[in-house]
DRENRO-165400 format. One record per residue (C-alpha): z, y, x; residue in three letters. Coordinates in steps of 0.2 Angstrom, whole numbers, padded with zeros to 4 digits, always signed. Layout:
REM residues N
ZYXAla
...
REM end
This chain:
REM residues 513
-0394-0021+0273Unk
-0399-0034+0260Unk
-0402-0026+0245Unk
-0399-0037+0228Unk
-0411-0036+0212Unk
-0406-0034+0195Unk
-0406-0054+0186Unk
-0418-0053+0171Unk
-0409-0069+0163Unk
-0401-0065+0148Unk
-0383-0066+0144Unk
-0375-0080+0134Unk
-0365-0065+0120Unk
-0353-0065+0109Unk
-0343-0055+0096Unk
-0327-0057+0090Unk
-0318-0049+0075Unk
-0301-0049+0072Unk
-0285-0040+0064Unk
-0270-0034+0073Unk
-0257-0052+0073Unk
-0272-0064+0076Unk
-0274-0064+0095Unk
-0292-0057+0096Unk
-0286-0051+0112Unk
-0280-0066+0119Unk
-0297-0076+0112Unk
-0306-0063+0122Unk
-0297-0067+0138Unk
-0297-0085+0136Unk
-0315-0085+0138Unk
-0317-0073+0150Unk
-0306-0084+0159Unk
-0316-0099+0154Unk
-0331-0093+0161Unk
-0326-0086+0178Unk
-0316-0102+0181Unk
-0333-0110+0180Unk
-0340-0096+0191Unk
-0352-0088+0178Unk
-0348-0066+0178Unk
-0341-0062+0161Unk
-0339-0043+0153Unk
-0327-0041+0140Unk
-0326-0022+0130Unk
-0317-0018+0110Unk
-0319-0006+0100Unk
-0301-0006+0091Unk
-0302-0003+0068Unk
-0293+0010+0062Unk
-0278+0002+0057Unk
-0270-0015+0055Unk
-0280-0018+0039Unk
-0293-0006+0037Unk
-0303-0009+0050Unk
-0305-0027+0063Unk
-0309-0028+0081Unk
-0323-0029+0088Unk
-0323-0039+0104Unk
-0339-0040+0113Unk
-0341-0052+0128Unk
-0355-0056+0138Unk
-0356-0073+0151Unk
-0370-0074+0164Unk
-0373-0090+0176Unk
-0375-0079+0193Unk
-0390-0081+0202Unk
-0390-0078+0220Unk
-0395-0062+0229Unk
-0396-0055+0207Unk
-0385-0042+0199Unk
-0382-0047+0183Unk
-0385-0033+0168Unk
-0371-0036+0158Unk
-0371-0024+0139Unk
-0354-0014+0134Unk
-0357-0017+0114Unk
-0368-0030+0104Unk
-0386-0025+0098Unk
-0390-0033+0081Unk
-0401-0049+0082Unk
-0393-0053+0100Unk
-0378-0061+0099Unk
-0376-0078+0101Unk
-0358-0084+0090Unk
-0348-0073+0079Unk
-0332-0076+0077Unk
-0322-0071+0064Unk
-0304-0073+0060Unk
-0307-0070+0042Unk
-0320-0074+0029Unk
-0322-0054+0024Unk
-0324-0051+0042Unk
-0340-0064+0040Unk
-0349-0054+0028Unk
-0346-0037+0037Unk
-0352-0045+0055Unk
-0368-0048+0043Unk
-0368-0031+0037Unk
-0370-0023+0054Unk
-0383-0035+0059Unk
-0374-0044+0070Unk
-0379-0061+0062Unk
-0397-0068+0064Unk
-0404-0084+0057Unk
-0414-0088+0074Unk
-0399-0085+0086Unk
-0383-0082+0079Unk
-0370-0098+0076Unk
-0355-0092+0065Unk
-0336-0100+0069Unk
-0324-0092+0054Unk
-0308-0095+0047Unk
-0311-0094+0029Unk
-0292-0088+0024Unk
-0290-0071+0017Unk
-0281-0057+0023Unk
-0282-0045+0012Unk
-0288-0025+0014Unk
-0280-0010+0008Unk
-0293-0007-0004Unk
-0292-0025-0013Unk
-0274-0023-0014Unk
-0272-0005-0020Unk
-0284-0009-0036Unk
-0272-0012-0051Unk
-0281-0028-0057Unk
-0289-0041-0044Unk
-0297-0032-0034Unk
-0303-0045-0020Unk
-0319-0048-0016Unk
-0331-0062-0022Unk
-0329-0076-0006Unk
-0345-0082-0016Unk
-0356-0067-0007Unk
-0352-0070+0010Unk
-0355-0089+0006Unk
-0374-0086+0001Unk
-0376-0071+0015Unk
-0372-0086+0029Unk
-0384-0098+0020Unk
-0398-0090+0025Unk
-0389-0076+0040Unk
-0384-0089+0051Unk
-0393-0101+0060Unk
-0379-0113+0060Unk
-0359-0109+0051Unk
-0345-0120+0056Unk
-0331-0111+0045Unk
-0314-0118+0037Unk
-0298-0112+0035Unk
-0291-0114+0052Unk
-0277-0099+0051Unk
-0268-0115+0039Unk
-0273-0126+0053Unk
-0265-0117+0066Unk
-0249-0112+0055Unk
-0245-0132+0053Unk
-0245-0132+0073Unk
-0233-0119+0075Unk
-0249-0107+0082Unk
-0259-0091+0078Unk
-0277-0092+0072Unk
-0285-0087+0089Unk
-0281-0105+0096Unk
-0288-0113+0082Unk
-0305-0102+0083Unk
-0306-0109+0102Unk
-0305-0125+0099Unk
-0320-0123+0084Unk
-0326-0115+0099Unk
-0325-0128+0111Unk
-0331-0141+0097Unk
-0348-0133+0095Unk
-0354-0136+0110Unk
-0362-0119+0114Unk
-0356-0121+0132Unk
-0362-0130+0144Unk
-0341-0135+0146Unk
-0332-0149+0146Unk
-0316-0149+0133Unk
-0306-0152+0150Unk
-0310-0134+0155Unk
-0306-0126+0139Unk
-0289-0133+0138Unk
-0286-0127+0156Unk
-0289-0110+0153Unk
-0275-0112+0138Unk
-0263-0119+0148Unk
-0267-0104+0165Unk
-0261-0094+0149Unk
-0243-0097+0152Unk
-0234-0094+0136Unk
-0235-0106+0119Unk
-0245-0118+0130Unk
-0241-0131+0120Unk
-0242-0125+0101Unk
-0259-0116+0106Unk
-0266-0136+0112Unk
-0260-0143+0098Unk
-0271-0131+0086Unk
-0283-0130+0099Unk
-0286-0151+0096Unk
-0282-0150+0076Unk
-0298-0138+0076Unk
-0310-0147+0089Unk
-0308-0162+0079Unk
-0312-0154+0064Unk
-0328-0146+0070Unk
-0333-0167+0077Unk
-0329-0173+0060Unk
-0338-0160+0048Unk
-0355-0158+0043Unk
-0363-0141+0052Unk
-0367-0129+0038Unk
-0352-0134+0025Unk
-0341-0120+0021Unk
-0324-0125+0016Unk
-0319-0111+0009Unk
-0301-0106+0004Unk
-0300-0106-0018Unk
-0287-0095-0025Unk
-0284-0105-0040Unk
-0266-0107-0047Unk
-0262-0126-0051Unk
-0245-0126-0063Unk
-0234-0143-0062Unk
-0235-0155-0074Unk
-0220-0155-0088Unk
-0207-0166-0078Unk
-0197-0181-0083Unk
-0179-0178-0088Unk
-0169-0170-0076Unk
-0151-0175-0080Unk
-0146-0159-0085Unk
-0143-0159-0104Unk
-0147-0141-0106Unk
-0164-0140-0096Unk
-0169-0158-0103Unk
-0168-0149-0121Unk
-0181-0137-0117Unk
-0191-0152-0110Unk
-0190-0160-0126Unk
-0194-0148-0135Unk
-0209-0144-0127Unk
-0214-0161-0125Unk
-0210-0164-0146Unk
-0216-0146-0152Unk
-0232-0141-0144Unk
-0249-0148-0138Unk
-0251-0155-0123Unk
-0262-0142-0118Unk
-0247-0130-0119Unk
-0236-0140-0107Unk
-0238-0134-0089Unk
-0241-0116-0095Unk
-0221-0116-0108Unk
-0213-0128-0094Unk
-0218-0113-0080Unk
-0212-0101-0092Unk
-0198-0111-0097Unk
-0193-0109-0077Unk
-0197-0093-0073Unk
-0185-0086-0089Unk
-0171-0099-0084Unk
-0171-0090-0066Unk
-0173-0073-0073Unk
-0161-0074-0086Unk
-0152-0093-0094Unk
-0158-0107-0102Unk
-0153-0098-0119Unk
-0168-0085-0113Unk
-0179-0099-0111Unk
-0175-0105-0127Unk
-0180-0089-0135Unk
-0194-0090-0129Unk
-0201-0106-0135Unk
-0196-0100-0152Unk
-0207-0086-0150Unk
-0222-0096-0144Unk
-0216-0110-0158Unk
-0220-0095-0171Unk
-0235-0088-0166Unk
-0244-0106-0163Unk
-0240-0109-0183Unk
-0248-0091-0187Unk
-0261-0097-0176Unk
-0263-0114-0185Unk
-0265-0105-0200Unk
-0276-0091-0195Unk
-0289-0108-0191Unk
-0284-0108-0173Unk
-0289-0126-0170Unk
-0306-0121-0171Unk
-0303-0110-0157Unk
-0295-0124-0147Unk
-0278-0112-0151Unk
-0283-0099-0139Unk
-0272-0086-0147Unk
-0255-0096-0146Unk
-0261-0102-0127Unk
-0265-0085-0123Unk
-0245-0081-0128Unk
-0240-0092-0119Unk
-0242-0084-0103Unk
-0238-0067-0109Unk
-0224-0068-0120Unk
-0214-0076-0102Unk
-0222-0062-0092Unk
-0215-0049-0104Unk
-0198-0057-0107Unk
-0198-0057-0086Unk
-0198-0037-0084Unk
-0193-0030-0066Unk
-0177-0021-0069Unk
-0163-0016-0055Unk
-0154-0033-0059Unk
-0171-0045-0052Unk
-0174-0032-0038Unk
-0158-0033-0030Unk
-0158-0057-0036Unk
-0175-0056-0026Unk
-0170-0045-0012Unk
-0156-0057-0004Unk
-0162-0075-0009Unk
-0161-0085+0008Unk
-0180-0091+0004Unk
-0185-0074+0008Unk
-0177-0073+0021Unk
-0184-0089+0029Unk
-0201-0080+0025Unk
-0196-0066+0034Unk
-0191-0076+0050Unk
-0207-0086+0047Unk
-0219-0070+0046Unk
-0212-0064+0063Unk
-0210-0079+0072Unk
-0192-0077+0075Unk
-0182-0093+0083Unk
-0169-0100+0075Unk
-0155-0093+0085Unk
-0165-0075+0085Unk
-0157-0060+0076Unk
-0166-0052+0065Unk
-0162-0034+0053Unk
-0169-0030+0039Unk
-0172-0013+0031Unk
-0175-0010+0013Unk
-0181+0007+0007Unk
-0174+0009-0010Unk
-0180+0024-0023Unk
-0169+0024-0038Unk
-0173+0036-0052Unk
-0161+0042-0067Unk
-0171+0032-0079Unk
-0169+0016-0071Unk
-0147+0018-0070Unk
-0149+0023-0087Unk
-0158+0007-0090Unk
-0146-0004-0082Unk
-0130+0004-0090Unk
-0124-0004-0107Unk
-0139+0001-0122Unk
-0127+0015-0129Unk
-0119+0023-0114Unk
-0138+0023-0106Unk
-0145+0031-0123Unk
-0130+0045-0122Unk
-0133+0049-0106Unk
-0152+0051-0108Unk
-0147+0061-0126Unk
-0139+0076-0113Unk
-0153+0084-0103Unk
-0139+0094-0092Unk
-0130+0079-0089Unk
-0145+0069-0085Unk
-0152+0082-0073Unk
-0136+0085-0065Unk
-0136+0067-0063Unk
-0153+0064-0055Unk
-0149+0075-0042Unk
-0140+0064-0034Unk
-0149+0049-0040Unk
-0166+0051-0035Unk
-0169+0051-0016Unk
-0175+0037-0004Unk
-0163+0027+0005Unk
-0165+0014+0020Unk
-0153+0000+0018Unk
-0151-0015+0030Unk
-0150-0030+0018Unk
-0145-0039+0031Unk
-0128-0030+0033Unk
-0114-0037+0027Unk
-0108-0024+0014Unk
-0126-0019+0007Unk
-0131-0039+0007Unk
-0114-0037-0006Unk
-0119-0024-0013Unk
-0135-0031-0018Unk
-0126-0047-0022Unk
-0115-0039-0035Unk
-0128-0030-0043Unk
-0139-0046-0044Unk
-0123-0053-0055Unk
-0123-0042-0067Unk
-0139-0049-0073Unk
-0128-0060-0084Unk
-0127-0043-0095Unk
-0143-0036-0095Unk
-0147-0042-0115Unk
-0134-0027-0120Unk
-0144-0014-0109Unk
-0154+0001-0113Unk
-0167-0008-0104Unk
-0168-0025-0112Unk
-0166-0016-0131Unk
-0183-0007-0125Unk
-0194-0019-0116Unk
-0188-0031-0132Unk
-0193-0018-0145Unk
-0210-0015-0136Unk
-0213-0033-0136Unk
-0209-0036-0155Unk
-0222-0020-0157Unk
-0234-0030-0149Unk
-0232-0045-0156Unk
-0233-0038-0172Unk
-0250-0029-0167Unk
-0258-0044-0165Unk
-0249-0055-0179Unk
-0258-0043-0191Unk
-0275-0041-0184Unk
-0277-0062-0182Unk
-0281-0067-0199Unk
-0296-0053-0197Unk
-0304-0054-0181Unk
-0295-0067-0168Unk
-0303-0065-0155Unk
-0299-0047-0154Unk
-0279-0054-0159Unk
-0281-0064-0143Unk
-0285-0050-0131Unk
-0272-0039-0136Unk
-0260-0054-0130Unk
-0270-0051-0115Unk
-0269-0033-0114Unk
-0250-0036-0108Unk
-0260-0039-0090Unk
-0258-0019-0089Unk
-0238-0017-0089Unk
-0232-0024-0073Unk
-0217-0019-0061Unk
-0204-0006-0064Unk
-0201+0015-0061Unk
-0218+0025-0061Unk
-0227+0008-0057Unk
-0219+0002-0075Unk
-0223+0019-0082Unk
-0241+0020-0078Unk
-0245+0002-0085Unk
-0236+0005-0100Unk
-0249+0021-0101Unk
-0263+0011-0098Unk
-0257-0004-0112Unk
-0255+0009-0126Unk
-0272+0019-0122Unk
-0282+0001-0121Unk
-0273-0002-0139Unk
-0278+0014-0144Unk
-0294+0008-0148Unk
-0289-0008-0160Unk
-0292+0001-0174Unk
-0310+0006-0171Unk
-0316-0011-0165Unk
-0306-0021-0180Unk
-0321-0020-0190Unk
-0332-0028-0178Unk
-0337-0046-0173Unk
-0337-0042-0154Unk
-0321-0033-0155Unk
-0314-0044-0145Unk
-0325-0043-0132Unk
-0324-0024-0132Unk
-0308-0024-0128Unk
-0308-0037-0114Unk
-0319-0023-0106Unk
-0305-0009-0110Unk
-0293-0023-0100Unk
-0304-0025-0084Unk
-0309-0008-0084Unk
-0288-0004-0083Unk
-0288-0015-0069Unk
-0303-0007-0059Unk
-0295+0007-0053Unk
-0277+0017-0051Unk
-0285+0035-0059Unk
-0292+0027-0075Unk
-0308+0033-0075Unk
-0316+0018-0077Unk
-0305+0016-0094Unk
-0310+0033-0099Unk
-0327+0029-0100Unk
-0327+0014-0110Unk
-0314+0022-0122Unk
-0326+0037-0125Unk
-0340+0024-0128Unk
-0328+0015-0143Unk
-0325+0030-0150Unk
-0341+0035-0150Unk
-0344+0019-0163Unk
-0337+0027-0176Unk
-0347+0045-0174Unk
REM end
């Protein structure tokens, strides 16, 4: 009997990291299936993350041209400073493969997608809580020995595909194996299902890699670009506000009051919109004469943006506007893949609370209500459980759509009179602070960053807004008030329990000691 020796060639690897919805899987096997149909012995094994977003994939393959009469040795998981490509089907993904080791600058060739999908832990942080895109940037400068990384999950959306079939086209285009393209897209089409979308990004993503310069990372910028003030649009009403904002305030104001102008016509009416201007329209002449040119009117710029956030609160009314608007619906479809003809159910899970039907009934009926314990309790009882509704029924879509209505009464409810009353106590805060210290003025108009959503969400920004004010007084006096206060503001927005804000509060107070 023959007996076969063990191959001491080493194995082309390579380590893929994916999320749950990218088609890491299907990736894997299409290389497999690659190298076997070239005759090379290829090894896959994965060690699955913890959850959908708190942990990737990690998809480890190993490809071995056979040599006859050897074994090959094949590895079940990477070892750091021998693999040969990562592959990463998001930027964050790139930096954590780095972490581990896994990326070496005499070996390793990164392939990313530089979108963002974002992890628990970025999005349960109050404020922006995502990580710097910047970091990983610099880490492959010098980790990698060569980075081909662009946003191809955009890429492969426009052809109708998933991210994997854009990753094995980048894949293909880097020329790492010694196949043609021919062979790559035959592995595709052996595949036997979305055959033709998969190509189509396939071939948008190979032609990218020929045409861009190895090394460049194209990363995805999460900058908001606002539309610039448009031309009349015919409509008498909305043209006015137009005008006005056109005639009343400086060109530098324009794309901030005409998003504001939009966002308040939708929540409310055009007559909401216009209330709004007048409010901007006063505090840019107490800016003017506080010497806010010099500042290049940061004040009145600054309320521009919050003023239209404040007047735009989340109350039952917009919940139940944004839960049955067809463009959410399209997004649904479009999130799931779901064909035109395809029927779809959607379940919401809603959690009302006393306060917030209190909120929406007219301001005296909700007041009374509130003014009798018993009653109110009594009340709640019945009120405040959770409830799964399908939105897509036709008597809850109703339901929702009749609630949605009575937004055209919401300036008479206990809800409106509040949040209005709390804006004008703002306002007013800042209005008397701004001949004394403006930038500190400027940053309270900021601090409105902190109240956001509605029921305990509402409650627990409104918490945060009035401890961060809480401190004014003691940093009125002093010429970096302003910039104290903007680190009261962050330090809100770094974490849910507020022990970030504590500390900072206990260092103000300690000024005046």
């Amino acid at each position: 009997m023959s007996r076969e020796t063990l191959s001491a060639d080493r194995p082309f690897t390579v380590a893929i990291l994916a999320m749950g919805g990218q088609g890491g899987g299907v990736l894997a096997d299409w290389i497999v299936a690659l190298a076997e149909s070239q005759g090379w012995v290829a090894q896959a094994t994965s060690v699955p993350g913890v959850a959908q977003r708190t942990g990737a994939t990690i998809y480890y393959l190993e490809l071995l041209e056979p040599e006859p009469g050897k074994a090959p040795v094949l590895s079940l998981m990477p070892t750091p400073g021998e693999v040969d490509v990562v592959i990463a089907a998001e930027l964050m993904e790139t930096g954590r493969a780095v972490l581990r080791g896994l990326v070496t600058p005499d070996r390793t060739v990164v392939i990313a997608s530089t979108h963002r999908s974002y992890a628990v832990s970025e999005k349960a942080v109050p404020g922006d809580g995502a990580g710097d895109p910047r970091i990983v940037e610099e880490a492959l400068g010098f980790a990698a020995r060569r980075t081909i990384a662009f946003d191809m999950d955009s890429l492969a959306v426009r052809q109708g595909s998933v991210v994997s079939a854009a990753l094995f086209g980048a894949f293909a285009g880097a020329a790492l194996l010694p196949f043609g393209r021919a062979a790559f897209e035959e592995t595709i089409r052996g595949g036997g299902k979305g055959v033709e979308k998969s190509l189509a990004a396939f071939s948008a993503a190979f032609e990218r890699v020929g045409s861009a310069p190895a090394g460049v990372i194209e990363t995805v910028r999460s900058e908001k670009l606002l539309p610039p003030l448009p031309a009349p649009l015919g409509i008498a009403v909305l043209d006015a506000l137009i005008g006005r904002i056109r005639a009343e305030f400086p060109a530098s104001f324009h794309a901030m009051l005409h998003a504001g102008v939009r966002k308040l016509t939708e929540f409310q009416d055009p007559r909401y919109a216009a209330d709004y201007l007048d409010r901007v329209a006063a505090l840019l002449a107490a800016d003017r004469a506080a010497g806010g040119e010099a500042h290049g009117c940061a004040f009145s710029a600054t309320a521009a943006k919050y003023v239209a956030v404040a007047m735009a609160y989340d109350d039952i009314y917009r919940v139940a506007d944004l839960k049955i608007r067809a463009a959410r619906f399209d997004r649904i479809r479009g999130e799931i893949d779901a064909g035109p003809r395809a029927v779809i159910h959607v379940t919401e899970y809603f959690h009302p609370r006393m306060e917030e039907v209190c909120g929406s009934l007219p301001a005296w009926l909700g007041a009374w209500i509130e003014s009798h314990p018993r009653l109110c309790r009594a009340l709640d009882r019945r009120v405040d459980r959770g409830r799964r509704v399908g939105s897509d029924s036709f008597l809850w879509f109703l339901a929702l759509f009749l609630v949605a209505g009575f937004r055209r009464f919401r300036r008479g409810t206990l809800r409106h009179r509040r949040e209005t009353d709390h804006l004008e106590a703002w306002l007013a805060t800042a209005l008397s602070v701004l001949p004394r210290n403006y930038e500190l003025a400027t940053e309270i108009l900021a601090c409105r960053r902190l109240v956001k959503g509605y029921s305990d969400t509402h409650a627990r920004g409104l918490s945060k807004f009035d401890r961060a004010l809480s401190a004014v007084p003691a940093l009125l006096p002093r010429s970096d008030g302003g910039a104290w206060l903007r680190r009261v503001r962050e330090a809100a927005l770094r974490d849910e329990a507020g022990e970030a804000l504590d500390g900072v509060l206990k260092t103000i107070a300690s000024f005046a000691a």
